[in-house]
LOZAMI-497730 format. One line per field, with one value per residue (C-alpha): y, z, x; residue in three letters. Coordinates in steps of 0.25 Angstrom, whole numbers, padded with zeros to 4 digits. Layout:
BEGIN
v <- [Y; ...];
w <- [Z; ...];
u <- [X; ...];
rest <- [Ala; ...];
***
This chain:
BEGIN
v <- [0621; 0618; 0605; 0600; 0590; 0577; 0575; 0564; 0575; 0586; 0574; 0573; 0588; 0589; 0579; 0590; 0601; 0595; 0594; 0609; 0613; 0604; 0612; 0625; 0622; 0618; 0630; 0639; 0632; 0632; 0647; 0655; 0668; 0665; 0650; 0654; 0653; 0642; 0633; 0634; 0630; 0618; 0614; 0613; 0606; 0596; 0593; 0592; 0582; 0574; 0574; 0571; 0581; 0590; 0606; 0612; 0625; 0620; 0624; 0630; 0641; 0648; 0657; 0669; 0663; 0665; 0652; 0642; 0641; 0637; 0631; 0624; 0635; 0650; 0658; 0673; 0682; 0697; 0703; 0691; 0687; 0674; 0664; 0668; 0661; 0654; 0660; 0661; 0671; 0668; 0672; 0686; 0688; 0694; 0687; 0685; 0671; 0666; 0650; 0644; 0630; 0619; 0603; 0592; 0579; 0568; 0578; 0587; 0600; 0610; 0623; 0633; 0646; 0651; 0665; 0668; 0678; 0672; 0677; 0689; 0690; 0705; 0709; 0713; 0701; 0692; 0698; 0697; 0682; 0681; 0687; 0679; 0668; 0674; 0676; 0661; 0655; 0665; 0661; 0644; 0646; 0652; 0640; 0633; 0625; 0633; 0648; 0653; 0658; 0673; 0668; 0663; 0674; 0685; 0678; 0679; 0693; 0699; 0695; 0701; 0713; 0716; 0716; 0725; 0716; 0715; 0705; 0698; 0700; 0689; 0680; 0670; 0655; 0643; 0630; 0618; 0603; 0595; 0608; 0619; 0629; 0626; 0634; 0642; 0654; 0659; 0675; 0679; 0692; 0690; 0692; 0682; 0673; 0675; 0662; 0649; 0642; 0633; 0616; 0605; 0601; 0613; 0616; 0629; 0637; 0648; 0658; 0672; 0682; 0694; 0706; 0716; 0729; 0729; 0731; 0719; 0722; 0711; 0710; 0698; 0697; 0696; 0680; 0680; 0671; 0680; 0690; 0702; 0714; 0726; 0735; 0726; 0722; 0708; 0696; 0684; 0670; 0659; 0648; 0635; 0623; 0622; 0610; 0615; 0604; 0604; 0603; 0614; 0619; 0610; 0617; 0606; 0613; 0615; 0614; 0615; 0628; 0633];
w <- [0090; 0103; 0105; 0122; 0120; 0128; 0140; 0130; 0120; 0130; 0133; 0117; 0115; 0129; 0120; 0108; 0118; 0123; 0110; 0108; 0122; 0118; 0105; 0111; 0122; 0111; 0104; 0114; 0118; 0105; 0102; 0104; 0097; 0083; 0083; 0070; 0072; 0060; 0071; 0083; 0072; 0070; 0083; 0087; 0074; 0079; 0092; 0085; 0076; 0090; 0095; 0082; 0082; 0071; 0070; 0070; 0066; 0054; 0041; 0049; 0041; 0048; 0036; 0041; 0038; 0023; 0026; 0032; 0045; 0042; 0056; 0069; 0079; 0078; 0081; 0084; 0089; 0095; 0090; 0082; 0091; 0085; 0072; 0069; 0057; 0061; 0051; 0051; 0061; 0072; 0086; 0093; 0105; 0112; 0103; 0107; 0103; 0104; 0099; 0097; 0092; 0090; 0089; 0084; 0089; 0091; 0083; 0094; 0096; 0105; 0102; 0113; 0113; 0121; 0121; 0123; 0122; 0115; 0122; 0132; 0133; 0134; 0149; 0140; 0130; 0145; 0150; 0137; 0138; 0152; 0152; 0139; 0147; 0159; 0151; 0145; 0159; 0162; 0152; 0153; 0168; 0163; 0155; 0166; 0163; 0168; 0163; 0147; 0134; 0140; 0153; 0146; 0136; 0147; 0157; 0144; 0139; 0156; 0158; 0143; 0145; 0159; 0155; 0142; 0131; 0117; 0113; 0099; 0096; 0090; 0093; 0104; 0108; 0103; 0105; 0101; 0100; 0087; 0081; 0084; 0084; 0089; 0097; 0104; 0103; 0115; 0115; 0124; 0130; 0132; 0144; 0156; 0156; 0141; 0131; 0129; 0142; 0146; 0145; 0148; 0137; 0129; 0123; 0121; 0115; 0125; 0120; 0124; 0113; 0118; 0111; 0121; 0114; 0121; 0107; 0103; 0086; 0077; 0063; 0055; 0047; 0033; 0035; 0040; 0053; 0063; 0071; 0076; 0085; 0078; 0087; 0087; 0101; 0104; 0108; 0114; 0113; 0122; 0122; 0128; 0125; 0137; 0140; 0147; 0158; 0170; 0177; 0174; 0158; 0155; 0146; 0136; 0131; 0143; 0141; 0147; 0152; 0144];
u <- [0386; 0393; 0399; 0400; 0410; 0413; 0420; 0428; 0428; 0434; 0445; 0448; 0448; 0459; 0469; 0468; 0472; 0480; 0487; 0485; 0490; 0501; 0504; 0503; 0513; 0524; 0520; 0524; 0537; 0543; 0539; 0552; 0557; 0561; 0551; 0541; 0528; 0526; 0536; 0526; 0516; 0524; 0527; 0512; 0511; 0520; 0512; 0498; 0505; 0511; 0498; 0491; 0482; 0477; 0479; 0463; 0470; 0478; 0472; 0458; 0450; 0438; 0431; 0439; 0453; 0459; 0466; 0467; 0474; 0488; 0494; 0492; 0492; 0490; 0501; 0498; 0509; 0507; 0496; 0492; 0479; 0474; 0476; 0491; 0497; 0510; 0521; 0536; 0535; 0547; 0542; 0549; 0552; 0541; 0530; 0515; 0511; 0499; 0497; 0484; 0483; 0474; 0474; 0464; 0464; 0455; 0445; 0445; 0450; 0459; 0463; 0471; 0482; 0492; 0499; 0515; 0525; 0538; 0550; 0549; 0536; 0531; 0523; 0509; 0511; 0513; 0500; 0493; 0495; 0492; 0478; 0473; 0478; 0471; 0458; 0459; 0462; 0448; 0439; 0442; 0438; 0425; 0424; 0414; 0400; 0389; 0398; 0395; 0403; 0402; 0409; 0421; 0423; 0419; 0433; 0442; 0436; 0436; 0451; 0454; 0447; 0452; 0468; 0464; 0467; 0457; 0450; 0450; 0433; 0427; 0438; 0438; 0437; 0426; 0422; 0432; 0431; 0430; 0434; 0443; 0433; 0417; 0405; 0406; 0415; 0420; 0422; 0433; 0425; 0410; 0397; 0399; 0386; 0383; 0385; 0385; 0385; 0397; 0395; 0402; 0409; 0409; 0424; 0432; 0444; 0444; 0453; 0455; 0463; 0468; 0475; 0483; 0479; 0466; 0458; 0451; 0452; 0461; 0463; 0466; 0480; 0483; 0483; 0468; 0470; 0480; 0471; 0479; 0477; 0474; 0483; 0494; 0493; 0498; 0488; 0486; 0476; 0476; 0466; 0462; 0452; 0442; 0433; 0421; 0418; 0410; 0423; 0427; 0435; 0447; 0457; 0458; 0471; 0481; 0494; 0507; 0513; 0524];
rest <- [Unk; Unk; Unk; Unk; Unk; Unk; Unk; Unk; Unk; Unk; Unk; Unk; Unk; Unk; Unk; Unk; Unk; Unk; Unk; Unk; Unk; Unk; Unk; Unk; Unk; Unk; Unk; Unk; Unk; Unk; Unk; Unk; Unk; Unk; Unk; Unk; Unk; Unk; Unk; Unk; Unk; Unk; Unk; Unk; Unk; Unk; Unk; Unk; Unk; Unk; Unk; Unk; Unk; Unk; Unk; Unk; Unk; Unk; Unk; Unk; Unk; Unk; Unk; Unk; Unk; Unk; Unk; Unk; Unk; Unk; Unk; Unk; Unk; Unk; Unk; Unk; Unk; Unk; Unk; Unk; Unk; Unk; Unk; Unk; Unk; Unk; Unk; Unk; Unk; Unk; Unk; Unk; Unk; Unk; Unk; Unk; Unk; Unk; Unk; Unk; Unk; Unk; Unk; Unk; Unk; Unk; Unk; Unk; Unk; Unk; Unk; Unk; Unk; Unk; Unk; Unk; Unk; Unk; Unk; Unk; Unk; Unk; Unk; Unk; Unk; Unk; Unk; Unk; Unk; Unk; Unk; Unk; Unk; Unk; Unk; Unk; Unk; Unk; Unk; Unk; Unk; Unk; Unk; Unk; Unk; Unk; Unk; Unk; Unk; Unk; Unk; Unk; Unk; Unk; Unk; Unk; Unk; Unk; Unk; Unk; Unk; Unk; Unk; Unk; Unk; Unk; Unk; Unk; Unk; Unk; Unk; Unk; Unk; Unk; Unk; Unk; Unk; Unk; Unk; Unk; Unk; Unk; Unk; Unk; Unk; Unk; Unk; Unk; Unk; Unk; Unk; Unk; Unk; Unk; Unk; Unk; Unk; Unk; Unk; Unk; Unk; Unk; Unk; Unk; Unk; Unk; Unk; Unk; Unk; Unk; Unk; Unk; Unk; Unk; Unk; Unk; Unk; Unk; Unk; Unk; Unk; Unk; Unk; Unk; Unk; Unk; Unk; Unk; Unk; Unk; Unk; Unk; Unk; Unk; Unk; Unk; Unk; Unk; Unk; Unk; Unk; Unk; Unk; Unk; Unk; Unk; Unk; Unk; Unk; Unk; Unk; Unk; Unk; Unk; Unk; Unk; Unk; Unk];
***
């Protein structure tokens, strides 16, 4: 069932992005080369507990996963797409990191990603990154009253398509609110004019995945949650929280650039 929230509600659910955006900014200032990706999961630990917010993320277990989840962001490097682990893996130069976190508070909830190279960044992983963002950018202005689900999903999947990068299938963004993940989903390629039509007061996670190779297959790894490319290409994920309004979408998860 789709839930329209408040405008009071859309208020509360901007304090946990805010914590989210929050979190996500000191995650990427602290990523270095040789900085583990268990720290970065500590450090956004340390600002939900600052903010006195809860992690939606920490011990989740959708029927897919062999167990639960075991941290606060997921952490997905190179041709890791979505849901990495944190480990004791210490971040190389070059890296492809892709961060998504979540927060809980005020029993609402906010849920966004970002994508960065550590160190020198390669040109293909720099336009990698800059097209998910250009497809995110895309499919939050799509985001209007009066446009449908296929509008959103068919900005996201046209600025995809046209640089020649793959897309996970079947994976994609989805309502949030009292919980992390509600109706509807939101495909990241679809048919303009097709879908659910937008309302005020409907809630996203628009989050555009891309893989480089161009082929849209992934495979799950031994630990069950990290989804990787099956030709090894290298990935990205970004995402934001987007309020519907009939003043237009309001990100509800901006942050600060880094």
């Amino acid at each position: 069932m789709v839930e329209l929230k408040t405008d009071t509600s859309i208020d509360a659910m901007y304090k946990a992005g805010q914590v989210v955006g929050q979190a996500l900014t000191a995650v990427r200032k602290a990523a270095d080369v040789g900085v583990s990706l268990l720290e970065l999961d500590e450090v956004a630990r340390e600002v939900l507990r600052a903010a006195g917010a809860t992690s939606p993320f920490l011990g989740y277990r959708p029927s897919f996963a062999p167990v639960p989840f075991p941290a606060v962001i997921c952490a997905s490097v190179n041709d890791a797409i979505v849901h990495g682990i944190p480990t004791g893996y210490r971040l190389r130069d070059g890296d492809l990191v892709s961060i998504d976190c979540g927060a809980e508070l005020g029993g609402w909830a906010g849920d966004s990603a970002i994508s960065f190279t550590v160190g020198t960044p390669r040109p293909a992983d720099a336009t990698l990154v800059e097209t998910a963002e250009r497809a995110l950018a895309a499919g939050i202005e799509t985001a209007v009253v009066g446009n449908r689900l296929g509008d959103i999903a068919h900005a996201i999947g046209s600025v995809c398509r046209a640089a020649g990068y793959g897309i996970p299938d079947g994976f994609g963004g989805h309502g949030i609110g009292r919980k992390m993940h509600e109706d509807p989903s939101v495909p990241n390629e679809g048919r303009p004019g097709r879908g659910m039509p937008l309302r005020h007061g409907l809630v996203l996670a628009i989050e555009p995945m891309l893989i480089a190779g161009g082929e849209d297959d992934f495979h799950a790894a031994p630990d069950g949650w990290t989804l990787r490319t099956n030709d090894g290409s290298r990935a990205a994920h970004v995402e934001h929280t987007v309020a519907i309004t009939d003043a237009g979408p309001r990100i509800l998860t901006a942050r600060e650039a880094v």
